[in-house]
N, C-alpha and C positions, 0 to 999 in steps of 0.2 A: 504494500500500500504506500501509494509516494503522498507527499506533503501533502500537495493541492486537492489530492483526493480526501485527505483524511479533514484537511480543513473545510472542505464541503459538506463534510460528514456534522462536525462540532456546528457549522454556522447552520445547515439543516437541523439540528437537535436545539439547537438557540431557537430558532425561529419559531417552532412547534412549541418548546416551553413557552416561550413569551404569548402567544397566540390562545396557548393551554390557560395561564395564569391570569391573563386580562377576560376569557370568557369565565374565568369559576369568577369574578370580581365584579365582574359584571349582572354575572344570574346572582350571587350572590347578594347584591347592594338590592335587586330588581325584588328578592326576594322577601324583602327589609323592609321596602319600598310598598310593597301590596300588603303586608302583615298590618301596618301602618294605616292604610286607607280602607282594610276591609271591613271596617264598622259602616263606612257609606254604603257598600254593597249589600250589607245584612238588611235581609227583608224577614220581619216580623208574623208569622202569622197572627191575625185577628185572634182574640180572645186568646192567646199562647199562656197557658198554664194558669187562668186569671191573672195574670202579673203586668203592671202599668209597662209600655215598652223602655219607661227610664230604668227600671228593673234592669230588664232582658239587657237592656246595652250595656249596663255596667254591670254585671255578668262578664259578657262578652269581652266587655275589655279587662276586667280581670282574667278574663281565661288567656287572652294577648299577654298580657306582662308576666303570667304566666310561662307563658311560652318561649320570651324574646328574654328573660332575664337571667343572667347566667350566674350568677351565686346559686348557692343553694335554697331549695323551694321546701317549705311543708305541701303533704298533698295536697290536693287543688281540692276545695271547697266553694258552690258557688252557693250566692243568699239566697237565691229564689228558684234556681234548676235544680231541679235532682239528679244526682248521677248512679252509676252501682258503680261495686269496687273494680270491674274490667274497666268499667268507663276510663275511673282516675285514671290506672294503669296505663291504660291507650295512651291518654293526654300526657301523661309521662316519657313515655313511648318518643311520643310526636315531640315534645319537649328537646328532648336529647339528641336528637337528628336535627333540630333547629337549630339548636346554640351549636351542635357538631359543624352545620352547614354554616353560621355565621364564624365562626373561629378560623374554619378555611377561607372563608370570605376575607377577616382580616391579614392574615399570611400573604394571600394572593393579592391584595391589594398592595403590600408593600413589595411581594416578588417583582409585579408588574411594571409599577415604578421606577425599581430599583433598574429591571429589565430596558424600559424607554427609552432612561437618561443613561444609560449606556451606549445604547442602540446610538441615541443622539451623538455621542461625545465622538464615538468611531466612525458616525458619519453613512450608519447602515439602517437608518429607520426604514429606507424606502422599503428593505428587503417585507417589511408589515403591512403595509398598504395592501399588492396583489391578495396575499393571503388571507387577509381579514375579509377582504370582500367576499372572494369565494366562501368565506364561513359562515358570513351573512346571511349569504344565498342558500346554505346548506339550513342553514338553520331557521330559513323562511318555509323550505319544502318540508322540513320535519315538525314544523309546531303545525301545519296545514294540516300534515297527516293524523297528528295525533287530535288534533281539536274534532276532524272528523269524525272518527271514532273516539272519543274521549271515552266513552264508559267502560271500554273495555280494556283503555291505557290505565285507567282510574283503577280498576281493580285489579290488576297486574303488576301494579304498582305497590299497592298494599302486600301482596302475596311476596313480594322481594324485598319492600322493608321493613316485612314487622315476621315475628318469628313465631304469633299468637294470632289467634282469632277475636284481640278484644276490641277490632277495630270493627266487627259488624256487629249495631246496636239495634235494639230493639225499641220502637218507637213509644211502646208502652212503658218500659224499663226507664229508660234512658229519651225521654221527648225531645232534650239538647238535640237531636239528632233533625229535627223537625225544623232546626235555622238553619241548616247546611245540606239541601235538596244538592241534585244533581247539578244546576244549573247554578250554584252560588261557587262551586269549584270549578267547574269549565271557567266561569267569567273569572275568576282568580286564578287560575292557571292563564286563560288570552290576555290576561294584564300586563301578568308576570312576563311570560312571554315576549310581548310588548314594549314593554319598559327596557329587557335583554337585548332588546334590538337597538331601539332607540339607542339603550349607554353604551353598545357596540359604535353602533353609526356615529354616534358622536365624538369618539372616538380614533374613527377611521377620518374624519372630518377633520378632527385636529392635527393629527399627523400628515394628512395629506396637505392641510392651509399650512404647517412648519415646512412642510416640502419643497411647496408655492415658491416660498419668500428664496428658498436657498439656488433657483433657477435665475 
């Protein structure tokens, strides 16, 4: 193996980290990002457990901070939903895969950084432009696909991150179950989604306007 090849090799494995690091940073912050706003999304049902919907939503956003808080939690208690003991567990579950996914979130935001201003200093950012776009694109064909059939991503999904069954609730047990229909997760996945693109493109938009200026 001579030089040039092997340095082909290192600048192809640079390039895919950097591209690796900026997209977990990216779904990651997007992921942040929807946790954040999905009290807007929550729709109420009418007469929901007799409880005023000021209830339900603080609930709700206790079960968020919940979620998004990374010290350590007593189990999750809400004041006015009921849960059983699988329930908690689940949301513990879901808990731990959250603050897992935001912790890589922060890592990868400082990888990617660190990644940039390098790229910048040696004078090799352009090599990120082609490649992010194509990523783009990839990843415009694959959220299409899965939003298509989301129900069946949705619960495929479940089957590969949870190692239990406490994630199927029973609407009489567990009525929580009764704010989070089919369609308040599709829309919270197209957000998410959404927003992954956007702080990609934005992305790709600022490197290519640093590009700009260097021609």
């Amino acid at each position: 193996m001579n030089g040039t090849f092997r340095k082909q090799i290192v600048e192809a494995i640079g390039t895919i980290l950097a591209l690796l690091l900026i997209t977990v940073a990216a779904a990651g912050l997007a992921l942040f990002l929807v946790l954040m706003i999905s009290p807007l999304i929550l729709r109420i049902p009418s007469h929901f457990l007799n409880l005023s919907n000021a209830v339900v939503l603080k609930d709700y956003r206790h079960l968020l901070m919940y979620l998004v808080q990374p010290w350590p939690q007593p189990p999750l208690h809400l004041a006015g939903i009921p849960m059983t003991e699988g329930a908690v567990e689940h949301f513990s579950d879901v808990r731990h895969l959250i603050i897992t996914a935001l912790a890589i979130t922060g890592l990868a935001l400082f990888g990617a950084y660190g990644i940039i201003q390098y790229e910048k200093k040696t004078w090799q950012l352009w090599k990120l432009s082609g490649p992010l776009k194509n990523l783009l694109a990839l990843l415009i064909v694959v959220g299409i696909m899965i939003i298509v059939d989301f129900d069946d991503f949705f619960i495929k999904f479940h089957y590969l991150a949870f190692s239990n069954m406490n994630w199927v609730f029973s609407p009489t047990s567990n009525p929580i179950i009764n704010l989070f229909p089919d369609d308040f997760f599709a829309m919270l996945f197209g957000i998410w989604w959404l927003f992954t693109i956007l702080l990609l493109s934005l992305i790709q938009w600022r490197i290519n306007r640093y590009l700009s200026r260097l021609i």
